[in-house]
N, C-alpha and C positions, 0 to 999 in steps of 0.2 A: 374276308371282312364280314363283319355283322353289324348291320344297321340297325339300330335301333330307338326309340322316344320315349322308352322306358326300362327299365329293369326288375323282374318278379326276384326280388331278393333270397325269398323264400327256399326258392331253389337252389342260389350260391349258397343258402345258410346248409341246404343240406348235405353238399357238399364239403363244409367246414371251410369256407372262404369268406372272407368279408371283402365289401366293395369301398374301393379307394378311388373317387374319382378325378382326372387330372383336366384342368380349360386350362387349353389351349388358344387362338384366335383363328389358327388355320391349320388343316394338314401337310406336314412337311418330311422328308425325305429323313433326317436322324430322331426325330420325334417319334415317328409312327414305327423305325426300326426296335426303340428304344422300349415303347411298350410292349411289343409282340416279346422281345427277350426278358424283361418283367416279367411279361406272363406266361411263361414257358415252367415257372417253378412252380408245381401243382400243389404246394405246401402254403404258398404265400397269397398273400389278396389278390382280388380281383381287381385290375386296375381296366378304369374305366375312362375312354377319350371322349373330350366335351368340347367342338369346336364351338367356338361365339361366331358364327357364320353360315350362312345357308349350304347345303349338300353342294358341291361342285356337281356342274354340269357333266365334268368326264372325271369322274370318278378314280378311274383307272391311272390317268395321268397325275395323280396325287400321290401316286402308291402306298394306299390307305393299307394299316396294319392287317396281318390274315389272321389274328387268333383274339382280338382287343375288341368289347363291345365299341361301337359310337354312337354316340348323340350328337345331333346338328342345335345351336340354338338362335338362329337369325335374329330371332327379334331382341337378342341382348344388346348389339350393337347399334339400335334403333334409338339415337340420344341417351334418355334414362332407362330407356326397357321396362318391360315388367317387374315384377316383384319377384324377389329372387324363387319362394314357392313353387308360382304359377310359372316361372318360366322354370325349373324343370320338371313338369308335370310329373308328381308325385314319386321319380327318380328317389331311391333309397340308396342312403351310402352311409359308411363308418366314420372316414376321413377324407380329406380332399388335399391335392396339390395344384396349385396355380401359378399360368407362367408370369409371372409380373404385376402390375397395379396399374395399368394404361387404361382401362376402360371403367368408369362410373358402375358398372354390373358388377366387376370383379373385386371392387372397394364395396360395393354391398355384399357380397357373396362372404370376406372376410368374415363382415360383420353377423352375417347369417349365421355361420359356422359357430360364432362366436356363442352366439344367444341361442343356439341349440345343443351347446355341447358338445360341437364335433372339433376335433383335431384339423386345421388348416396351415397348411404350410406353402411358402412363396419358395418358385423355383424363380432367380434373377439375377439375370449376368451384367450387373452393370459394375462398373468400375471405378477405383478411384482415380485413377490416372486422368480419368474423362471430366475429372473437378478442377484443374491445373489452373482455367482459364483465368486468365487478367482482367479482363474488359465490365464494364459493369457491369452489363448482362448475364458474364457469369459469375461476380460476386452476389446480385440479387437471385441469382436461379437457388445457388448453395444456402443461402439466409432461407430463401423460401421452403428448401428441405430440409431444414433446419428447424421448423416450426412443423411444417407436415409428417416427415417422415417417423418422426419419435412415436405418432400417434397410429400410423398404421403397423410399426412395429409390436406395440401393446396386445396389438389383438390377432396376432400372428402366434401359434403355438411355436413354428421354427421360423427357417430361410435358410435356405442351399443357395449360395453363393458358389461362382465355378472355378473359384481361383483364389489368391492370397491377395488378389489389387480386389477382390469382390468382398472378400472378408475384410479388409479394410474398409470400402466404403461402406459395409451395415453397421463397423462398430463405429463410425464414425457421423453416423443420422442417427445412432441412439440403441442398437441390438444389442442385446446383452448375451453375452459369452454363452450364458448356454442356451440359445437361441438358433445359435449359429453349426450346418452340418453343410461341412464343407465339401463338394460332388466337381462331378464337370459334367460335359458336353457328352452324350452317347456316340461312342466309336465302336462301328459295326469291326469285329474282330477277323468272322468268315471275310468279308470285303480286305482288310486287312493282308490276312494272309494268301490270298488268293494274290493281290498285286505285289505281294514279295515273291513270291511264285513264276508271277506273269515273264513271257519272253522279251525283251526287250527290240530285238527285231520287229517281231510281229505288233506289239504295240504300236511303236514309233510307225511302221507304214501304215497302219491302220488310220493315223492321221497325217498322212505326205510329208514324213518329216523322214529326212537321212541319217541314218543310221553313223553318221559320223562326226557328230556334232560334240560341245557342248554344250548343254542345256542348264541354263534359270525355266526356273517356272512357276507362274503365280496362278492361283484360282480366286476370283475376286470378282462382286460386281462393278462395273465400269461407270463407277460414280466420286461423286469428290470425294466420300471422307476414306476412301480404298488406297487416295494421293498415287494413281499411278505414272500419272503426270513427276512427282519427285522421282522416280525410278526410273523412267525416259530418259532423264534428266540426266543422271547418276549414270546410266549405260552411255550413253553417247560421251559424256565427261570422260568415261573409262576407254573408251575407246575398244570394250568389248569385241566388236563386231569383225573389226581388224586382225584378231587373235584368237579368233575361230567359235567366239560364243553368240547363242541364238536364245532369245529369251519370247519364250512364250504363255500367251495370257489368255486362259479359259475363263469365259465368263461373256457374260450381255449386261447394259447400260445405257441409261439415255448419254452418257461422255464416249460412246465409238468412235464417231465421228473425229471428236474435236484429238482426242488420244491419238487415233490413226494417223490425223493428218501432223501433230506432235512427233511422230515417230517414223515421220518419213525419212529422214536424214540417213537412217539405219539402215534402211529397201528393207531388206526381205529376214534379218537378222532380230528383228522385231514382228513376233506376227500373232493376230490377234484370231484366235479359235474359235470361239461364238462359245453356246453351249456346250458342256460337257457333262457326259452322266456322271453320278458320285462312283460308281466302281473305275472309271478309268481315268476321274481326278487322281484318284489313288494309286494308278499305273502307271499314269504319266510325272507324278511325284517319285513315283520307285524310279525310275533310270532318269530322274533328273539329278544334276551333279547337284541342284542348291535350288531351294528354293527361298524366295523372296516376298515379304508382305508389309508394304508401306505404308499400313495406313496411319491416319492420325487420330483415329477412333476405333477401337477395337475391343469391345467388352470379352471377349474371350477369343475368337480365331481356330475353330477347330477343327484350321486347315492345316495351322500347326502342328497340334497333335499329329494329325495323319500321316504329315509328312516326317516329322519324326519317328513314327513308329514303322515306316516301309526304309528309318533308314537314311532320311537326305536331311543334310544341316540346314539349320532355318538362319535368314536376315529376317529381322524384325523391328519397328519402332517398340519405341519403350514403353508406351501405351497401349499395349497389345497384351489382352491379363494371359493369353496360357504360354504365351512367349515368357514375361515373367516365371511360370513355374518350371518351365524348361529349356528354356535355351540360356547356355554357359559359356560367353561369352570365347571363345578358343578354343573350347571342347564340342559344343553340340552345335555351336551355330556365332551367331553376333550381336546385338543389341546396336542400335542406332539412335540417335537423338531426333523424336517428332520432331517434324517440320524443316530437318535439314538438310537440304540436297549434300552440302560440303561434306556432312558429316556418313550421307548414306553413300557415297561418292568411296570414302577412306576405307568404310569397311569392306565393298565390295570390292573395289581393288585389293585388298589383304586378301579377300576368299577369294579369288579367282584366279590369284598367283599362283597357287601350286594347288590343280587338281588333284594329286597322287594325296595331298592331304587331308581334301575332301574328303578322297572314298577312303581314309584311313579312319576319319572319326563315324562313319558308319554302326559300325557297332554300338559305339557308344551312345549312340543316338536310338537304337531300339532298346535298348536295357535302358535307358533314363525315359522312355517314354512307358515300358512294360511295368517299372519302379514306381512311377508315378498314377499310372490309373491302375494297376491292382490296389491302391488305397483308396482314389479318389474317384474310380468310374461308377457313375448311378446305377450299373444293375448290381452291387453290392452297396454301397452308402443306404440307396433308399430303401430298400427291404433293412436294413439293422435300426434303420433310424425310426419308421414306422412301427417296430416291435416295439418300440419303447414308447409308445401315443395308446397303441391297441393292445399290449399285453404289459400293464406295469409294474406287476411283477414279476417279467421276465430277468434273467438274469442276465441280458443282455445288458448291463448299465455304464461300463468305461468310455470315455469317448476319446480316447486317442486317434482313434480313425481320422477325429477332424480336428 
């Protein structure tokens, strides 16, 4: 890692590197993987991390990238913050990527970009499916983005949206077609393969589970809009437990408690793992026969992906954007109806009828997941999409990619 409050440009320029830098709000486990592999191509910018948040106290437990400058910038999330300048003390860059528009800094930083020339592009996974709602609340939320959103699109050079329910909602608040470079979520490949690799024996007692099992398996935080509560629901309806399946759920939440004691009915065929690191989410997805993700909000899920590419068929609500781009209803997994136990009920009894079927669409499930991000994973979209901001007469110009 390298920490830093500045960057001598001078030196990337001598190099032949330009600085592209990326704010984020916090340091996170597929973000910080995501630039280190970025920046591993000695040809391409220098991509530069910009937490909006003070240095964490332990460092180490962030697993802050090994090869990526960083800058801390606390006092961005202090109400209005500084001016976007002085807050980053004379920081030199080409172009910039930012995650979202949630913070008043980042909606000036836009604008900053704008009034100085530089290429800004919004990295933002939200969804259209997440606009469905009935209630007036969320008819006045869509009006009100509807009046907002057109205006911070204007001063936006792109937007990477992570999916096809993402590319829907920007052209639908006002982005115009070539605006739009359609990416996803960074999926660590080594991690990857390593859990296809991995033994399943030794996994599975690695966390007291018997080797004779069937296994569901979710990774999720234990909070309402994850609806683990619907899948409780749905396994005990099924009568799973009776017919030798064990559905297990990695993850922590302020809803343990209230889930646990929901899921007593089932003893010990329902069990709740606390944390688990992202290499042996990916483990425990490889010799899971299925895995399951219910929520009713889901701007992207790129628990999905993972689990598709080690291999295991995904259930999915319909509001789940990478579920949309990969899961084939018979073939690589299921689709479900948000909010319906009956409906999440029917499908899991279909998948759980006949395992030998399960591990039959296996394959198909890593060749649809291999198909899908060699077009769409970030460490090829954003390097081609960047050439075309910082070198404009590059002859990089089609954009089928997206």
């Amino acid at each position: 890692m390298v920490k830093t409050k500045s960057t001598d440009i001078s030196a990337v320029t001598r190099s032949g590197r330009v600085v592209v830098l990326w704010l984020q709000n916090f340091p996170e486990h597929y973000f910080n993987a995501m630039m280190d592999r970025l920046n591993s191509a000695a040809d391409g910018p220098m991509y530069h991390s910009v937490f909006l948040r003070a240095e964490p106290p332990n460092p180490a437990g962030y697993q802050l990238p090994r090869n990526t400058p960083v800058t801390y910038l606390p006092t961005a999330k202090k109400g209005r913050g500084p001016n976007v300048h002085a807050a980053l003390g004379g920081l030199e860059f080409s172009a910039a990527i930012i995650g979202g528009y949630d913070t008043p800094f980042k909606r000036r930083f836009i604008n900053y970009c704008r009034r100085t020339g530089r290429p800004v592009i919004m990295f933002a996974d939200s969804n259209i499916r997440s606009e469905r709602g009935r209630t007036g609340r969320a008819r006045l939320k869509r009006r009100f983005k509807k009046c907002y959103l057109p205006r911070i699109c204007r001063n936006l050079s792109g937007i990477i949206p992570c999916n096809k329910y993402g590319v829907a909602y920007w052209r639908y608040y006002g982005a115009r077609h070539d605006q739009i470079y359609r990416s996803s979520y960074f999926c660590d490949r080594e991690e990857l393969a390593a859990a296809r690799l991995s033994d399943r024996s030794e996994v599975l007692s690695r966390h007291q589970i018997g080797d004779g099992h069937k296994i569901i398996f979710t990774a999720a935080r234990l909070v309402q809009v994850k609806s683990l509560d619907l899948m409780i629901q749905a396994f005990l309806q099924c009568r799973l437990a009776d017919r030798g399946w064990i559905w297990l759920i990695a993850g922590n939440g302020p809803l343990k408690a209230e889930l646990q004691q929901a899921a007593q009915p089932a003893g010990q065929a329902i069990r709740f793992m606390g944390f688990v690191p992202p290499p042996d989410v990916k483990r425990l997805a490889r010799h899971s026969e299925l895995f399951v993700l219910p929520s009713t909000y889901e701007p992207h899920g790129i628990v999905v992906a993972e689990s598709m590419a080690v291999g295991t068929p995904v259930i999915a609500s319909d509001v789940c954007g990478a579920a949309g781009d990969l899961v084939k209803p018979g073939i690589t997994g299921w689709i479900f109806r948000n909010r319906s136990v009956e409906d999440l009920a029917r499908v899991l009894s279909s998948a759980t009828a006949d395992p030998a079927a399960l591990a039959a669409m296996r394959s198909t499930c890593r060749q649809t997941f291999e198909n899908w991000y060699a077009r769409y994973g970030p460490e090829y979209v954003i390097p081609r999409m960047l050439q075309r901001f910082l070198n404009p007469d590059s002859a990089v110009r089609n954009r089928t990619a997206w």
